[in-house]
DSSP file (Angstrom, degrees, kcal/mol; ACC not computed):
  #  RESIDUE AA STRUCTURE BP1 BP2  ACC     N-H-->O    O-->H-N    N-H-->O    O-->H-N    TCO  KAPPA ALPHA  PHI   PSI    X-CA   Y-CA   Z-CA
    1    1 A X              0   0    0      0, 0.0     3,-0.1     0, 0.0     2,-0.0   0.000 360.0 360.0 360.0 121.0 -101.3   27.4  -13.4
    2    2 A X        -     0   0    0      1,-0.1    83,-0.2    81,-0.1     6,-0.1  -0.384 360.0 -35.3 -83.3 177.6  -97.8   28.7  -13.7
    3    3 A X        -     0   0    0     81,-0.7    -1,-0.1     1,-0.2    82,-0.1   0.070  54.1-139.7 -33.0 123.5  -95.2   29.3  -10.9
    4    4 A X  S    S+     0   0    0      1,-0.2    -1,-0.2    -3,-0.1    -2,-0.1   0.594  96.6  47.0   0.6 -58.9  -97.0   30.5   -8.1
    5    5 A X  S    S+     0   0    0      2,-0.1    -1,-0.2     0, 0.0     2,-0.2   0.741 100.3  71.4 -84.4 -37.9  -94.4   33.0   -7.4
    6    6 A X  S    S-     0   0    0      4,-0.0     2,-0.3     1,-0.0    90,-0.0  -0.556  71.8-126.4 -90.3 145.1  -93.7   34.4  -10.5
    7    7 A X     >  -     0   0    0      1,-0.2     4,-1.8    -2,-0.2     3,-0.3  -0.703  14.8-146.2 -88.2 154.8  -95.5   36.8  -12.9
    8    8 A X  H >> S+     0   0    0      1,-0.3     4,-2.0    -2,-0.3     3,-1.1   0.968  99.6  62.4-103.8 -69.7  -95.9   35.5  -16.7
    9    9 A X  H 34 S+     0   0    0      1,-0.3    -1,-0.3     2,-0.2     4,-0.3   0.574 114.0  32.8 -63.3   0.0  -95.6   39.0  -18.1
   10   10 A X  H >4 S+     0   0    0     -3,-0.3     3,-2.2    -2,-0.2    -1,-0.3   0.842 111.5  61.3 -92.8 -33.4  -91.9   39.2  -16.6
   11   11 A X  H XX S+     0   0    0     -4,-1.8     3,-2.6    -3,-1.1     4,-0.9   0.927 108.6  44.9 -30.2 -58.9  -91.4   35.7  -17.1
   12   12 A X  T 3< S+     0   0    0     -4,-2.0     4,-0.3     1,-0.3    -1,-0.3   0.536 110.7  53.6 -84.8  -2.2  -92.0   36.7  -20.9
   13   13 A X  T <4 S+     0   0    0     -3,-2.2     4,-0.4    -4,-0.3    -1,-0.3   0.234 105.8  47.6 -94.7  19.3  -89.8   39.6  -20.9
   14   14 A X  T <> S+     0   0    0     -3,-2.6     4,-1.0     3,-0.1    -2,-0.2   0.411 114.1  48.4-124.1   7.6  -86.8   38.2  -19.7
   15   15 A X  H  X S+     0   0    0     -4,-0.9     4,-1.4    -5,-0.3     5,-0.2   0.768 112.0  47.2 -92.4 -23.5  -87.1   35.3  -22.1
   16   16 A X  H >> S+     0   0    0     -4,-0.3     3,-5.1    -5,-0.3     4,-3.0   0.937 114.7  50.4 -66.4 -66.3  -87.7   37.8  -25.0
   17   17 A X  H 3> S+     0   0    0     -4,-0.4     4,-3.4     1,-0.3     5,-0.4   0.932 119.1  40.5 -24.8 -57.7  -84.3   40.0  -23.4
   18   18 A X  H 3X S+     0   0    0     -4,-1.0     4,-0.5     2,-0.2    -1,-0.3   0.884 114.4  51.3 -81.1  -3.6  -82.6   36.7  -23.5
   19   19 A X  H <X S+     0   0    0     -3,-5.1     4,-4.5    -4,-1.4    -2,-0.2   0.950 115.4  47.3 -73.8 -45.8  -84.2   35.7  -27.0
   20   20 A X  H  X S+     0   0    0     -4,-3.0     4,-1.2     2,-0.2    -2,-0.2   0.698 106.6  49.6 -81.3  -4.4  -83.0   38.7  -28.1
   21   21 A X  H >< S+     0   0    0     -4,-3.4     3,-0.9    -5,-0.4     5,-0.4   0.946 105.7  57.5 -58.4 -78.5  -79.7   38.7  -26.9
   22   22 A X  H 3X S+     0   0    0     -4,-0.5     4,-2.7    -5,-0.4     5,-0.2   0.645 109.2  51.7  -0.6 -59.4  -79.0   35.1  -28.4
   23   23 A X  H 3X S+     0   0    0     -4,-4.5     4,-1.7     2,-0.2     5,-0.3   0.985 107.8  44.9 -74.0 -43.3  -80.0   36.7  -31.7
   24   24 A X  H XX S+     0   0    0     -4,-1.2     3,-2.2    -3,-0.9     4,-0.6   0.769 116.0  52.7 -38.6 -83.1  -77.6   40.0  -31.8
   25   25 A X  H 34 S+     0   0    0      1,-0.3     4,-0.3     2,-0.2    -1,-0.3   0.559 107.9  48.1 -70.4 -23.6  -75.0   37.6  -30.6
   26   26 A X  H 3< S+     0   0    0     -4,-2.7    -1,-0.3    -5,-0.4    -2,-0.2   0.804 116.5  47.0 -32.5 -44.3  -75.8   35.1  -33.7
   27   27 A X  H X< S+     0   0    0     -3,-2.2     3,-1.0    -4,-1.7    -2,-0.2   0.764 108.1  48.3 -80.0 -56.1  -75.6   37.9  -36.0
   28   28 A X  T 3< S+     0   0    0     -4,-0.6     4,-0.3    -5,-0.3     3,-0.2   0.539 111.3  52.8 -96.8  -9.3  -72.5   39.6  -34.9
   29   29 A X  T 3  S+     0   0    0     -5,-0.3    -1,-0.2    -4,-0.3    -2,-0.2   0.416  76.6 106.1-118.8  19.6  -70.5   36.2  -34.9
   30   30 A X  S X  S+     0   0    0     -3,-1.0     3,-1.3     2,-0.2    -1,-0.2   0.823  77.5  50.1 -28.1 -70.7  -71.7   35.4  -38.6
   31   31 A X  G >  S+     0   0    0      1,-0.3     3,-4.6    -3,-0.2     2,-1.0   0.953 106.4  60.9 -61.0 -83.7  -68.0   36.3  -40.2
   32   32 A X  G 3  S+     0   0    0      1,-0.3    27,-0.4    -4,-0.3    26,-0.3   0.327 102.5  45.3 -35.6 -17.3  -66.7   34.0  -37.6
   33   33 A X  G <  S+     0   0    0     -3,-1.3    -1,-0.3    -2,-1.0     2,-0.3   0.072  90.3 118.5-112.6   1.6  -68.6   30.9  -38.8
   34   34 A X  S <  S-     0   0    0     -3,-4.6    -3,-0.1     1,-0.1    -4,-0.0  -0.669  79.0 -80.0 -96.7 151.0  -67.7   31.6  -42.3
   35   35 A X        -     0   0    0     -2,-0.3     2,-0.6     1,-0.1    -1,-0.1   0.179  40.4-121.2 -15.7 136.6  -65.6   29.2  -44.2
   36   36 A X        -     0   0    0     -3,-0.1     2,-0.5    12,-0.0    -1,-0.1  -0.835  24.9-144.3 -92.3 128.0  -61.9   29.1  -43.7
   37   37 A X        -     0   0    0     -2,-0.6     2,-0.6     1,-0.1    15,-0.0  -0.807   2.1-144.5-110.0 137.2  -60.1   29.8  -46.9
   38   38 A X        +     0   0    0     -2,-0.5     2,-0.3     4,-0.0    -1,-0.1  -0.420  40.8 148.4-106.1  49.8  -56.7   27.8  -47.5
   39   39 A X     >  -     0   0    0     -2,-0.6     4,-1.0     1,-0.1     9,-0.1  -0.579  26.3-170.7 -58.9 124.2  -54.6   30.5  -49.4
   40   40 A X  T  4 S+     0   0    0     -2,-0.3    -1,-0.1     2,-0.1     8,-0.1   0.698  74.2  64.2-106.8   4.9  -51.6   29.6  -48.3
   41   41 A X  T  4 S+     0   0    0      1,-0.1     3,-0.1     3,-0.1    -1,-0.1   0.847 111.8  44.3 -45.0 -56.9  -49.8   32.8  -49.8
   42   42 A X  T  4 S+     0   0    0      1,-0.2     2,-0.4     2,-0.1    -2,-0.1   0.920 124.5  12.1 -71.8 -50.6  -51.8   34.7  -47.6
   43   43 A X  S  < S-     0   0    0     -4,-1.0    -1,-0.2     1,-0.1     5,-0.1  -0.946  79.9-126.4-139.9 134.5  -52.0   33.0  -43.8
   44   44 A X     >  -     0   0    0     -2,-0.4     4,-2.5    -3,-0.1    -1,-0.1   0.189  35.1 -83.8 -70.2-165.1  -49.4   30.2  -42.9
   45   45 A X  T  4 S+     0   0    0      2,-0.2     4,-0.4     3,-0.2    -1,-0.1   0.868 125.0  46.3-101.5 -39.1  -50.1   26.9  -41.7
   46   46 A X  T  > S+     0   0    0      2,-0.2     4,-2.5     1,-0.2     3,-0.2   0.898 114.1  53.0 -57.9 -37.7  -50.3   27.9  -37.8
   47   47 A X  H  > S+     0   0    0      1,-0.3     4,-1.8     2,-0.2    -2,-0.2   0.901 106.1  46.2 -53.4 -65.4  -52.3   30.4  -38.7
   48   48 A X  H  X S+     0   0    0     -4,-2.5     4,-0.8     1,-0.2    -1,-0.3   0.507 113.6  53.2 -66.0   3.8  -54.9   28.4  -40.8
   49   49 A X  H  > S+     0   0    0     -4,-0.4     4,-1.4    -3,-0.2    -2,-0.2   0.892 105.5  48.5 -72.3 -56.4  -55.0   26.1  -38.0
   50   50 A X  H  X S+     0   0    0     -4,-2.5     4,-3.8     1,-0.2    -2,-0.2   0.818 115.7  51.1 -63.8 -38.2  -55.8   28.9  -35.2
   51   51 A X  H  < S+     0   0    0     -4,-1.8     5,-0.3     2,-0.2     4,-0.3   0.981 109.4  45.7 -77.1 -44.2  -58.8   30.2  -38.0
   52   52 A X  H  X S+     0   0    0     -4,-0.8     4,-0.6     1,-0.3    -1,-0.2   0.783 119.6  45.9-104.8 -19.2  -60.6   26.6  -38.5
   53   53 A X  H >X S+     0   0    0     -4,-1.4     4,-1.4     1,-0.2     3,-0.8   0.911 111.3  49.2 -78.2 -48.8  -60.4   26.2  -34.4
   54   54 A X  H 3X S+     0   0    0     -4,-3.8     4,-0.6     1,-0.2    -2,-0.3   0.624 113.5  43.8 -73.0   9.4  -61.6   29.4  -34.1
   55   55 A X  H 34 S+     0   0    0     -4,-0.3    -1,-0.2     2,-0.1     5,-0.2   0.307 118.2  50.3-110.7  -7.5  -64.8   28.7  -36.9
   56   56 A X  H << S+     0   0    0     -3,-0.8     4,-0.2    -4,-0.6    -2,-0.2   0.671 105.5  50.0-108.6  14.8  -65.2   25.5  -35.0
   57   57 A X  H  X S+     0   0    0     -4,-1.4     4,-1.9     2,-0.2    -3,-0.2   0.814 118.9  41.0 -92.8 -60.4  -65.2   27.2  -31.4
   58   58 A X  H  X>S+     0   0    0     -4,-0.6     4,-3.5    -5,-0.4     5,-0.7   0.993 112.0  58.6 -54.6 -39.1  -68.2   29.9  -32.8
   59   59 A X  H >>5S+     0   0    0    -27,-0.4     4,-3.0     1,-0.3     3,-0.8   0.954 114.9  35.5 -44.3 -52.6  -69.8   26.7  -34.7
   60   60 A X  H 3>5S+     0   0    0      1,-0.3     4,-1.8    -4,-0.2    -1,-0.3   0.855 115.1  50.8 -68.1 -29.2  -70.1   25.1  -31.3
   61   61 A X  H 3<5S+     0   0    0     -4,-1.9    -1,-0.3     2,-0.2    -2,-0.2   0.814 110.8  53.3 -87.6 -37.7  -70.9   28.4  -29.5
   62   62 A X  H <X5S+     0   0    0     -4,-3.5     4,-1.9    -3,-0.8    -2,-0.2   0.674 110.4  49.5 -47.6 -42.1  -74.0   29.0  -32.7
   63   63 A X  H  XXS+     0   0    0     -4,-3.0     4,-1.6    -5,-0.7     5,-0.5   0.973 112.5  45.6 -86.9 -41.1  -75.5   25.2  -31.7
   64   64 A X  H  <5S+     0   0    0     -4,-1.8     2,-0.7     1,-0.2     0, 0.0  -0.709 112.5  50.1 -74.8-169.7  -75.6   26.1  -27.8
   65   65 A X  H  >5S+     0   0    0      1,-0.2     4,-1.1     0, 0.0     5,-0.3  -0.885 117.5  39.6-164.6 -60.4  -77.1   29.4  -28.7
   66   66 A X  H  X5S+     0   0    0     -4,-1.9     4,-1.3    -2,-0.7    -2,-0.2   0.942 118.8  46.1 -43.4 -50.8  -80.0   27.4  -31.1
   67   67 A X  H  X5S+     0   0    0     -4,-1.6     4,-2.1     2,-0.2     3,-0.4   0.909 114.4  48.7 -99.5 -43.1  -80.3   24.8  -28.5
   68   68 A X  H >><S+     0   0    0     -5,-0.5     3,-4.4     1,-0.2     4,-1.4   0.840 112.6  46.7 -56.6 -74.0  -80.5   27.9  -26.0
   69   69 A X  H 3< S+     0   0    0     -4,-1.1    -2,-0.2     1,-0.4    -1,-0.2   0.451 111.8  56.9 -49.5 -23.0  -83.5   30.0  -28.3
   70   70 A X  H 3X S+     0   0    0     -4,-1.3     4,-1.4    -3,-0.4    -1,-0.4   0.735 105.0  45.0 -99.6  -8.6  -85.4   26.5  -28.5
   71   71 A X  H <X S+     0   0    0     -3,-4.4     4,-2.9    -4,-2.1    -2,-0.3   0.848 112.1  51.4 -76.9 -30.3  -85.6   26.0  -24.9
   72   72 A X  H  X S+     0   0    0     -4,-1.4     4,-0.6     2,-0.2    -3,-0.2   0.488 109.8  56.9 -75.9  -1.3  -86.7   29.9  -24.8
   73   73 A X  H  > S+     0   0    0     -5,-0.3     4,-1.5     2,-0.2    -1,-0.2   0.797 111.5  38.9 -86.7 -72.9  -89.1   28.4  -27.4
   74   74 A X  H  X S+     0   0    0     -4,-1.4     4,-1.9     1,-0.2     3,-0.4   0.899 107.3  56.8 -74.5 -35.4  -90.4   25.9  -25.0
   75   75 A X  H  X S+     0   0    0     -4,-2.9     4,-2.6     1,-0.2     5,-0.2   0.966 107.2  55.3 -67.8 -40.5  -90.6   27.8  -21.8
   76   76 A X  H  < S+     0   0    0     -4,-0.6     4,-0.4     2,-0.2     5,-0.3   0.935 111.4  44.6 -25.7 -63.3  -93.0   30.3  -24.0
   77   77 A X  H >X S+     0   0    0     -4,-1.5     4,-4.1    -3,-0.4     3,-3.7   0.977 111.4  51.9 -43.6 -79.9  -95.0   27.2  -24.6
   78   78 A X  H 3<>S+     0   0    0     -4,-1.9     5,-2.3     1,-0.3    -1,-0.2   0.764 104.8  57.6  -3.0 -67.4  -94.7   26.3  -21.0
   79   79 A X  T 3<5S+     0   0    0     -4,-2.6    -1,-0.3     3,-0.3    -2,-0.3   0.362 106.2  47.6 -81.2 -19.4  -95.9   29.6  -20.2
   80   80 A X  T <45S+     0   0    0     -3,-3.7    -1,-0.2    -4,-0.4    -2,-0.2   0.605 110.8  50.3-119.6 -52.2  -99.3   29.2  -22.2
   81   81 A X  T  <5S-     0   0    0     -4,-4.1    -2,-0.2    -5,-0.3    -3,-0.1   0.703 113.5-123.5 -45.8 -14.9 -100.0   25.8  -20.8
   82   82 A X  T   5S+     0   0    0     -5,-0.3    -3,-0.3    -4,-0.2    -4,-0.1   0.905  80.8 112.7  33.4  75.3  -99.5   27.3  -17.4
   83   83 A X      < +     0   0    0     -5,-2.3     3,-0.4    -8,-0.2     2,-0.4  -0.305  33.7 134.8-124.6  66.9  -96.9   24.9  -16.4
   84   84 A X        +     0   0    0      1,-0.2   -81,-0.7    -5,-0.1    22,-0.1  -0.670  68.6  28.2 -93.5 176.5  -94.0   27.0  -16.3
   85   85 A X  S    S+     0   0    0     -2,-0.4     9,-2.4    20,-0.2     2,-0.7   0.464  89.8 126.1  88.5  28.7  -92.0   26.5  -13.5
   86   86 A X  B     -A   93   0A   0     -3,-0.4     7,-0.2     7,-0.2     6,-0.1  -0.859  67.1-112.0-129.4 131.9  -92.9   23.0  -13.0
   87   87 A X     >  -     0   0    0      5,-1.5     4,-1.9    -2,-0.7    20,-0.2  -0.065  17.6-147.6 -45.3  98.5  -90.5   20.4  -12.6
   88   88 A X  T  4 S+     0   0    0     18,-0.8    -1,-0.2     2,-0.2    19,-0.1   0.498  96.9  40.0 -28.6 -25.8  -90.7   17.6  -16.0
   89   89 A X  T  4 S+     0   0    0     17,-0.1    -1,-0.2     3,-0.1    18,-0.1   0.724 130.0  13.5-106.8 -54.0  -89.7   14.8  -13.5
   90   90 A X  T  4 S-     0   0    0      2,-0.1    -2,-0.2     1,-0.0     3,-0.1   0.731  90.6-124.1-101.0 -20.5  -91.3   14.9  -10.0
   91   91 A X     <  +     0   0    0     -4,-1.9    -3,-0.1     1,-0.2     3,-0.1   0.341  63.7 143.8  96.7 -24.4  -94.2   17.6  -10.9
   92   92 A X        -     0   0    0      1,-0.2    -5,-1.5    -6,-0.1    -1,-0.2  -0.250  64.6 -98.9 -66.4 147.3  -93.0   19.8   -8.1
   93   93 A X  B     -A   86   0A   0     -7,-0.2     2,-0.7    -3,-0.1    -1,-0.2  -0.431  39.3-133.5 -47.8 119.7  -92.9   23.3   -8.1
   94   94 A X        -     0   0    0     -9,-2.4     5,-0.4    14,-0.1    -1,-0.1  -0.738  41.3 -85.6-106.7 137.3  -89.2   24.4   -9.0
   95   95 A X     >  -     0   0    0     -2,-0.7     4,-1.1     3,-0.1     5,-0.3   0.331  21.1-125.7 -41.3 148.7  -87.9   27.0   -6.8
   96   96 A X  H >> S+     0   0    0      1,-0.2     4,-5.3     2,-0.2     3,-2.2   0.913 107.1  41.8 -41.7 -67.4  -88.4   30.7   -7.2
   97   97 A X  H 3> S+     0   0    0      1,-0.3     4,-1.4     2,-0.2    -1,-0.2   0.824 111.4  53.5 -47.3 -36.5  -84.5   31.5   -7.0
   98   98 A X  H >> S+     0   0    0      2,-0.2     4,-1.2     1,-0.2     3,-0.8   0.882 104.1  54.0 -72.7 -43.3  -83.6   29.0   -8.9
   99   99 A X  H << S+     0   0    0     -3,-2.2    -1,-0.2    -4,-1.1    -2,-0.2   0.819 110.1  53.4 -61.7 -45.3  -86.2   30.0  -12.1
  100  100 A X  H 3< S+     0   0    0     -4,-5.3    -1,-0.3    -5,-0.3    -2,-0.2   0.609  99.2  55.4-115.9  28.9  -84.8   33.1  -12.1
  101  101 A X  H << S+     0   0    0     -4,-1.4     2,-0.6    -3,-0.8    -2,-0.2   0.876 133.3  10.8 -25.5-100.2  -81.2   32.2  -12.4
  102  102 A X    ><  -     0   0    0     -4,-1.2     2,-0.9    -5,-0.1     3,-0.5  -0.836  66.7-169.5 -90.4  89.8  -82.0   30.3  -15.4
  103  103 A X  T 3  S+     0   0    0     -2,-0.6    -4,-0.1     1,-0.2    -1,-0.1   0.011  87.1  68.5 -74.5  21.7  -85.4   31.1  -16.4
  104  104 A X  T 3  S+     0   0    0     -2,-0.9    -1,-0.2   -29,-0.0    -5,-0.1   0.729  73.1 125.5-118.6 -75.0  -84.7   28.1  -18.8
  105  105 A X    <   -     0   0    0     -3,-0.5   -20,-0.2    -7,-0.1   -11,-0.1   0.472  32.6-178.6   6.8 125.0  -84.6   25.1  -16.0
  106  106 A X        +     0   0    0      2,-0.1   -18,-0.8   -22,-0.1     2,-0.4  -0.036  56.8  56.9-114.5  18.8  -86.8   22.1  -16.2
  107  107 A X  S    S-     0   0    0    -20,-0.2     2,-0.0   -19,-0.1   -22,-0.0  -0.980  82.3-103.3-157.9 138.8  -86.0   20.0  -13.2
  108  108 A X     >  -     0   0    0     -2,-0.4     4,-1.5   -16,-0.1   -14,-0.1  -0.220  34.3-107.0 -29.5 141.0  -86.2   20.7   -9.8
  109  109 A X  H  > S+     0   0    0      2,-0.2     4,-0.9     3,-0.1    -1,-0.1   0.949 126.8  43.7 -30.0 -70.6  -83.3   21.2   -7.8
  110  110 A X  H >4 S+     0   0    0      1,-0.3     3,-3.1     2,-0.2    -1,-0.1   0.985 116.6  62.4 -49.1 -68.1  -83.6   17.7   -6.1
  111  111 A X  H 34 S+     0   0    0      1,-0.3    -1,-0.3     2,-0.2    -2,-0.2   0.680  95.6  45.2  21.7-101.0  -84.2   16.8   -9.6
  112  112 A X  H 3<        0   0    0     -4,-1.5    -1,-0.3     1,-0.3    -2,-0.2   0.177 360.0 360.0 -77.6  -1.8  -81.4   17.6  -11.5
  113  113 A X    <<        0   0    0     -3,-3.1    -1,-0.3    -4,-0.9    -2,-0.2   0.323 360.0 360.0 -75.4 360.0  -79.2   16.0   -8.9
């Protein structure tokens, strides 16, 4: 049985809304992840410095964004088992508010302390 409190079919649209944000914002930050090319005719030496931190600030912003889209992965999962909203450690039911903050969450409040 999943959360108590909660309904599955919103439960599953606000993970698809966040699945599908995740992906637009994958998508749009494509360019940003692309190789830095080391013309130096073109872009100076601060300059190619500022581009290969800023393609390794999206890289890192592209793994939370996987790592986000496989937890929306598992809560799905969750959601078909009926044991979303229940705590991975103690078993407990994890609180309403708190599930729909982060509809992601896997621990209890007490939990996660």
């Amino acid at each position: 049985m999943n959360h108590p409190q909660l309904q599955a079919d919103a439960v599953r649209q606000r993970l698809a809304a966040l699945r599908r944000e995740l992906r637009e914002e994958s998508e749009s930050s494509r360019d940003a992840r692309d190789t830095v090319m080391l013309d130096q005719t073109s872009v100076g030496r601060l300059s190619r410095m500022d581009a290969l931190q800023a393609q390794a600030m999206a890289k890192a912003e592209e793994e939370r964004r996987q790592l986000a889209l496989r937890r929306i992965e598992a809560a799905y999962q969750r959601l078909d088992r009926g044991e979303y909203g229940e705590c991975i450690e103690c078993g407990e039911w994890i609180g309403k508010n708190r599930l729909e903050w982060d509809p992601l969450v896997l621990k209890c409040i007490d939990c996660a302390q």
